[in-house]
C-alpha positions in Angstrom: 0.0 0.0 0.0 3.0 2.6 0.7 4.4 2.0 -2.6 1.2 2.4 -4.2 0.6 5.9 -2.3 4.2 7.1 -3.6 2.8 6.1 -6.8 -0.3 8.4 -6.4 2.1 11.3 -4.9 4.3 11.1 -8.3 1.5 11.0 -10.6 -0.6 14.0 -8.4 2.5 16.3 -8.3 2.9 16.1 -12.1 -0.8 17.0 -12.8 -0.7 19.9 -9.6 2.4 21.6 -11.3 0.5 22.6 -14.2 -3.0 23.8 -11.8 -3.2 27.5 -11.5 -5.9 27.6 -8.9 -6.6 25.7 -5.5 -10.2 25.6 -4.9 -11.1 25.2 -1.2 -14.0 25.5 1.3 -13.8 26.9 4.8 -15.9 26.9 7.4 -16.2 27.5 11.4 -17.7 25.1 14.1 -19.4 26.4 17.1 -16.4 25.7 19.1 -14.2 28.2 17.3 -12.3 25.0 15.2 -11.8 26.2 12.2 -12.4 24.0 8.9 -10.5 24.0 5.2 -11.9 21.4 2.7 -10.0 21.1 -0.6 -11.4 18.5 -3.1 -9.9 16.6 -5.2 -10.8 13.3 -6.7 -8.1 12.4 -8.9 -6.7 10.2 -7.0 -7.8 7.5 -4.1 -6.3 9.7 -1.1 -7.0 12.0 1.3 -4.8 14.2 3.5 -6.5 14.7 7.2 -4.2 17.3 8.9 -4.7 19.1 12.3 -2.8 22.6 13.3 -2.7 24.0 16.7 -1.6 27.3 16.9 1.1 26.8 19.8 4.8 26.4 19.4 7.7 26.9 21.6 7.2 30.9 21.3 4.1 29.8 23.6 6.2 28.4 26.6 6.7 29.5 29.9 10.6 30.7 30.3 11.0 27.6 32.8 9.2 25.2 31.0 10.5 24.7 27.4 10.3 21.8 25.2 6.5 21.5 26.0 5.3 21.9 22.5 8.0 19.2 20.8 7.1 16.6 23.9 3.5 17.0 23.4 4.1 16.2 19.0 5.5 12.9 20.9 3.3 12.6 23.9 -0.9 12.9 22.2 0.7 9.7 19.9 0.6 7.6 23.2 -3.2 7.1 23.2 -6.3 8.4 24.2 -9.6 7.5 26.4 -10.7 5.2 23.1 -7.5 4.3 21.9 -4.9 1.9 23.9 -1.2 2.6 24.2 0.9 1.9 21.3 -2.4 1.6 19.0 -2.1 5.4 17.5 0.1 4.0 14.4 -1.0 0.8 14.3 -4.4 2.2 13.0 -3.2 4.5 10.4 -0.5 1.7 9.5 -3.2 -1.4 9.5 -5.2 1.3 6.7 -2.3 1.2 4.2 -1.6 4.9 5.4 1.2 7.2 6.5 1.1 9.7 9.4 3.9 12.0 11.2 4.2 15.6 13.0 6.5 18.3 13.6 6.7 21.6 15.6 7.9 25.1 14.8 8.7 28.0 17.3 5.1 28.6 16.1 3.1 25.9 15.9 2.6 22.1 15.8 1.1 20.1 13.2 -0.5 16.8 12.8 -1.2 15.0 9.4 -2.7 11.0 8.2 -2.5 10.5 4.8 -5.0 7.7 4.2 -6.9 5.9 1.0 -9.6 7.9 0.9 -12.3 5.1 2.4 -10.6 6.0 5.8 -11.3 9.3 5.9 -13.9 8.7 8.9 -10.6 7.1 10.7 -8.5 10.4 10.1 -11.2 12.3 11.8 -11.6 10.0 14.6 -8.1 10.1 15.6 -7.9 13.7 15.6 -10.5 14.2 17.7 -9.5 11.5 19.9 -5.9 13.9 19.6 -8.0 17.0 20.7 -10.2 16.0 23.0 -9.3 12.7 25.1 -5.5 12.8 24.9 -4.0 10.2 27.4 -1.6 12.4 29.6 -0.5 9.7 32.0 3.0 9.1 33.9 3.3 6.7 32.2 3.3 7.9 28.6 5.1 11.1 29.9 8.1 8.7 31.5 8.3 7.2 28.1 8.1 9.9 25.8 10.4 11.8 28.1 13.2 8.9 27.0 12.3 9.3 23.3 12.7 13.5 23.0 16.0 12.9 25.1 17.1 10.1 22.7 16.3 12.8 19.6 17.9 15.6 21.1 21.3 13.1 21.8 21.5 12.0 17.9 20.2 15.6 16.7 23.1 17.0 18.8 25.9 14.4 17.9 26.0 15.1 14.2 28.3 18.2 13.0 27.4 21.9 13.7 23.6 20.7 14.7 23.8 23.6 17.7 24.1 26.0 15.5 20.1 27.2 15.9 20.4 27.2 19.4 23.9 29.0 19.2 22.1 31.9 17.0 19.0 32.4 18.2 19.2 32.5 21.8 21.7 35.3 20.9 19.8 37.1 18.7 16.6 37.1 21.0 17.2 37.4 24.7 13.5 38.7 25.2 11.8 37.1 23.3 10.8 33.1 23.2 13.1 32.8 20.0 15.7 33.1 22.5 15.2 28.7 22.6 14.9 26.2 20.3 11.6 23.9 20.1 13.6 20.5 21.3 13.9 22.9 24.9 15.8 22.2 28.2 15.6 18.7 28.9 15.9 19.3 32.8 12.7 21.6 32.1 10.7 18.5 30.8 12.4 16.4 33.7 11.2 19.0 36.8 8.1 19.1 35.1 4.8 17.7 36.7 1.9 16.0 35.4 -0.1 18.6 36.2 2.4 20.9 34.2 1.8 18.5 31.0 -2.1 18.7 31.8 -2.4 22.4 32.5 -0.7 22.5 29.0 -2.8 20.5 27.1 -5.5 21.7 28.4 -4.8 25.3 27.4 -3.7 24.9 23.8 -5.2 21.6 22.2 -8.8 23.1 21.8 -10.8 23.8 19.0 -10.7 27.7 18.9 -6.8 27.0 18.4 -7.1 24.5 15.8 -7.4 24.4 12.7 -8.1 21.2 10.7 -7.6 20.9 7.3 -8.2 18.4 4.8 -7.5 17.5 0.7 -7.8 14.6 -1.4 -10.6 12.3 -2.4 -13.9 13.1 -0.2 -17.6 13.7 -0.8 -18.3 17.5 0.6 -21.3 17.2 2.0 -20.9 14.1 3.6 -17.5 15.4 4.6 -19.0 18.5 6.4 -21.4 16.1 8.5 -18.9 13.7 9.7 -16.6 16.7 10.9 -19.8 18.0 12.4 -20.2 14.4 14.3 -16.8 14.0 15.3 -15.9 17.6 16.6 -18.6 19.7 16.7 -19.1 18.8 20.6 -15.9 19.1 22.0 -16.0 22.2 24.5 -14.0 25.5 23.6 -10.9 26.2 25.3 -9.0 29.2 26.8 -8.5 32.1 24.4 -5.2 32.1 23.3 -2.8 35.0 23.2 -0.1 35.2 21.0 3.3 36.3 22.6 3.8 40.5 22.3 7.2 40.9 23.6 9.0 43.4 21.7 12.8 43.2 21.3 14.8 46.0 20.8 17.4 46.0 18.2 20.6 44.0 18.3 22.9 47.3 18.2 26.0 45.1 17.8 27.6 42.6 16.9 27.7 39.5 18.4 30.2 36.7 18.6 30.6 33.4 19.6 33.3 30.1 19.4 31.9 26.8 19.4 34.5 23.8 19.9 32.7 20.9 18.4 33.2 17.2 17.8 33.8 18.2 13.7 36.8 17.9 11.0 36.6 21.1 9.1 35.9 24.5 10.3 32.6 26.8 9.6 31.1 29.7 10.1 27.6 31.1 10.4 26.0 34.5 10.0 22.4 35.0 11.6 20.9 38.5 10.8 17.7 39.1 12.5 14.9 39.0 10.2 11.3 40.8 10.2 8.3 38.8 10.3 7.5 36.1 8.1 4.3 37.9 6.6 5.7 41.5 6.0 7.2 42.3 2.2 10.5 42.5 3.8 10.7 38.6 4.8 9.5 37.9 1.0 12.2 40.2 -0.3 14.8 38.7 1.6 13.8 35.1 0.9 14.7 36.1 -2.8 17.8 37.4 -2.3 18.7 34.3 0.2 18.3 32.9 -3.7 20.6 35.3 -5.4 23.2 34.2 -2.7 22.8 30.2 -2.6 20.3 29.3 -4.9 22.0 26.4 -7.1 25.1 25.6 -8.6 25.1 28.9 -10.3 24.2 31.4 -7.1 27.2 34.1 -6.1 28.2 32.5 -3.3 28.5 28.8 -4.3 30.6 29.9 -7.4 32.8 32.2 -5.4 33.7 29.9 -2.4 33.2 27.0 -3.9 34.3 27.0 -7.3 36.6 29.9 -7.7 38.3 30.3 -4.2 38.0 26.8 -3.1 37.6 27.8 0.5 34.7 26.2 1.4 33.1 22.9 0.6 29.6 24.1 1.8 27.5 26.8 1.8 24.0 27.7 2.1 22.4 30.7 2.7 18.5 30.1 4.5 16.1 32.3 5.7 14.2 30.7 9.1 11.0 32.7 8.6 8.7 32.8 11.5 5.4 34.3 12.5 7.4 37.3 14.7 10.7 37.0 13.4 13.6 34.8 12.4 16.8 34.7 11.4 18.7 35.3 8.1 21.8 32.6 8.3 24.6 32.4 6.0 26.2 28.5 6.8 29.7 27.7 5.7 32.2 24.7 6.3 36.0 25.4 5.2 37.7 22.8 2.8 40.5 20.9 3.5 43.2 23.1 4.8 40.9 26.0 4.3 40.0 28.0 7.5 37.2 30.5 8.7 39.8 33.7 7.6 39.3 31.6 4.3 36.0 32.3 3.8 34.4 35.0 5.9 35.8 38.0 3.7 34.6 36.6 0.6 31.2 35.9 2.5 31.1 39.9 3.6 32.1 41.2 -0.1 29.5 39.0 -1.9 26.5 40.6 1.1 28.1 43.9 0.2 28.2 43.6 -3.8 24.2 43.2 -2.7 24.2 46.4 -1.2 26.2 48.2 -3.5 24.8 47.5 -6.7 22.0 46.5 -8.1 21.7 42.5 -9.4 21.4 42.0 -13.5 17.8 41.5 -15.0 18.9 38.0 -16.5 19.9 37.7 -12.9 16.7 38.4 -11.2 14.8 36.6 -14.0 16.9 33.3 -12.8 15.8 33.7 -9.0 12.1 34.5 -10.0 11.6 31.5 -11.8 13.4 29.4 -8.9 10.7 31.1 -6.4 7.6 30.1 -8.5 9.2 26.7 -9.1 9.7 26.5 -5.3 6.1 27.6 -4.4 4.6 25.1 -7.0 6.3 22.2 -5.8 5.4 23.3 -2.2 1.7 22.8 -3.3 2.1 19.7 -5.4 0.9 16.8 -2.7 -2.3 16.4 -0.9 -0.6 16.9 2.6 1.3 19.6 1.3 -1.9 21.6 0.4 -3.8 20.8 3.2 -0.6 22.3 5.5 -0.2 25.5 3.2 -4.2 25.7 3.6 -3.5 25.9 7.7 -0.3 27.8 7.5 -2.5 30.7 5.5 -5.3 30.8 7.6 -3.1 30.6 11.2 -0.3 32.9 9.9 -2.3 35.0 7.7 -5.7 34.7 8.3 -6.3 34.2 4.9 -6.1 30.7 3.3 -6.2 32.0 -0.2 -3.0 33.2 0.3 -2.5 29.6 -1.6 -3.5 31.1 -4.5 -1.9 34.8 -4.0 0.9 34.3 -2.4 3.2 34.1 -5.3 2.3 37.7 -6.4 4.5 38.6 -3.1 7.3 37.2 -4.7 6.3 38.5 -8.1 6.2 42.3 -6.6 9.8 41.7 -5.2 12.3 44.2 -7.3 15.7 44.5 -8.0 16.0 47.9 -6.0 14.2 46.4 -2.8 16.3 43.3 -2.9 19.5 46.3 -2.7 16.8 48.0 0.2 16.4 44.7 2.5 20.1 43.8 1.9 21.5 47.5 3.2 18.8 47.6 6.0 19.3 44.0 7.5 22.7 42.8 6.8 24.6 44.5 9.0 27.1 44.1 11.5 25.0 45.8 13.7 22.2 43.2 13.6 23.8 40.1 13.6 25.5 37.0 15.3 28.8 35.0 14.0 29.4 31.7 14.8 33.0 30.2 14.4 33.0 26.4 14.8 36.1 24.9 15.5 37.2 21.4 16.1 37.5 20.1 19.8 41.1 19.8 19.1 41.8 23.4 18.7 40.3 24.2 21.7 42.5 26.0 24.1 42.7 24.5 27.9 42.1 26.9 29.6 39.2 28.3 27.0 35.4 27.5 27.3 32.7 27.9 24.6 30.5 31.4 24.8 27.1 31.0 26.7 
């Protein structure tokens, strides 16, 4: 059955790539749960997905990691489903689920032949409304996230998120990372993990989305059946803490268990829904986008100092961070690399980049933002993401003239008013090796 789904997901994202227009239905429930129905019946599946607007922004200061344990902890069972059993019905229906969590919120999906549909919406509601928070699940689940955080940790350069963002945010939640303080989740009670639940896994901050194969009407009533009872929640209120701004730069050395050397820049960026974010999404393109972009071709190719880099924007709903990521080659060292790193940021801001140029990068972004759309689950989470974020789930279909209204002259704006010493942190990892005896790495 999975290899007859990855069939379906082939075939579905050739067909979507030529689709100009997402047609959807929304809808609220009594309890505030908000409803997105996208139809579409050429194919046998159906994407059941579930977003609750709370992510590790939404965390007490002594008490992170609660959003990440709870993606682990609602799979443990429920009042009407036994420990253990959560995969085993999704799996048993020839079907695929997963989760993940974001500094802003978490997010649940099944993909399922579309005849269990009805089981989707069962186990969501199940998720919402009798979630088993027991000592038990929470001593087991506690192992797991500590097991995840020890393999996350033990590959190369994996603190760098951490590294940055708890320097550029010291206010604000950003300051952590969703995976959180593991002798948080340890101190924590049961009550802690109930009190938590109980305040974010509620209807009014939900959103459940669905896309694939499904009758509409019959649809609506079965959502109706399944959710339409289950009490609203507390209201919830988004975090308003203000940061001010970075007013220097900031610098760091991390002695890690790696070969080669690298550095990172992390520029604070605006939020993920204001013109500046789109703008500088583009012109993290101009810098890393392919084989051809300025900064593979100059460290990579022509200076040979570097045998990675990447240049990422990590857009969030009240922030984020604009990261330049580079490992040294052989030999090669961080003096290698960073001045090439600050010319090609400042070539940005002091001159504009050719039309054949921005042409290139256009075309990448609309590539991109198809692709993004091109599977059931995919457009039921972009569906969510638009409504939560925006509060507009026909974003879907309008997004891409955000990109489109990006300009040559505001990509030359965003790089001179963001990319600045002033408003950014440097990383330098190092080997263990190199690490003086008497040195320690910067908190």
């Amino acid at each position: 059955m999975k290899n007859i789904l990855l069939f379906i997901s082939i075939n579905l994202t050739l067909s979507l790539s030529a689709q100009n227009k997402i047609e959807f239905e929304e809808f609220d429930l009594k309890n505030g749960l908000h409803v997105i129905l996208h139809q579409d019946r050429t194919t046998p599946i159906v994407a059941v997905t579930m977003m609750y607007h709370v992510g590790s922004k939404n965390e007490y200061v002594n008490q992170t990691g609660f959003a990440h344990f709870f993606e682990h902890l609602t799979f443990e069972g429920s009042k009407n489903i036994k420990r253990g059993e959560f995969d085993n019905y999704v799996n048993s229906a020839g079907g695929q689920l997963n989760a993940n969590t974001s500094p802003d919120r978490t997010f649940y999906y099944e993909l399922l032949p579309s005849n269990q549909l009805e089981l989707g919406l069962w186990l969501e509601s199940e998720r919402m409304l009798h979630a088993e928070i027991a000592q038990i699940g929470v001593d087991t689940q506690r192992e797991v996230v500590k097991e995840e955080k020890r393999q996350r940790y033990s590959r190369p350069y994996a603190t760098f998120p951490e590294n940055i963002f708890k320097r550029l945010y010291t206010k604000h939640p950003y300051n952590w990372t969703p995976i959180g303080s593991m002798e948080h989740l340890n101190s924590a009670s049961l009550e802690n993990f109930t009190s938590f639940y109980d305040r974010f896994y509620s209807p009014n901050n939900a959103t459940l989305s669905l896309a694939g194969d499904f009758d509409i009407p019959e649809t609506k009533e079965l959502i109706k059946a399944y959710f339409n009872d289950i009490p609203m929640g507390p209201i919830v209120v988004q975090p308003t803490i203000k940061e001010e701004p970075l007013g220097e730069e900031k610098t760091a050395t991390i002695y890690d268990d790696i070969q080669l050397p690298a550095i990172m820049l992390g520029y604070r960026m605006p939020p993920r829904a204001s013109d500046d974010a789109y703008t500088l999404q583009m012109l993290s393109t101009v810098l890393s986008g392919g084989a051809s972009s300025r900064m593979y071709k100059r460290l990579v190719d022509d200076d040979q100092s570097a045998a990675f880099v990447q240049v990422f924007p990590f857009t969030l709903e009240q922030g984020g961070a604009f990261i330049t990521f580079s490992v040294a080659n052989a030999g090669k060292s961080i003096t290698d690399m960073k001045p090439a790193i600050e010319e090609e940021i400042n070539r940005l801001k002091n001159e504009l980049i050719s039309e054949q140029e921005f042409e290139k990068i256009q075309n990448q972004m609309e590539s991109g933002f198809i692709q993004s759309n091109s599977t059931m689950a995919g457009i039921a989470e972009s569906l969510a993401d638009y409504h939560t974020f925006y509060n507009d789930a026909n974003y879907i279909n309008t997004e891409i003239e955000r990109y489109r209204n990006v300009t040559r002259e505001s990509i030359q704006r965003v790089a001179k008013k963001y990319l600045t010493k002033e408003n950014r942190v440097v990383l330098s990892y190092l080997p263990k090796s190199q690490k003086p005896e008497s040195s320690e790495n910067s908190k």
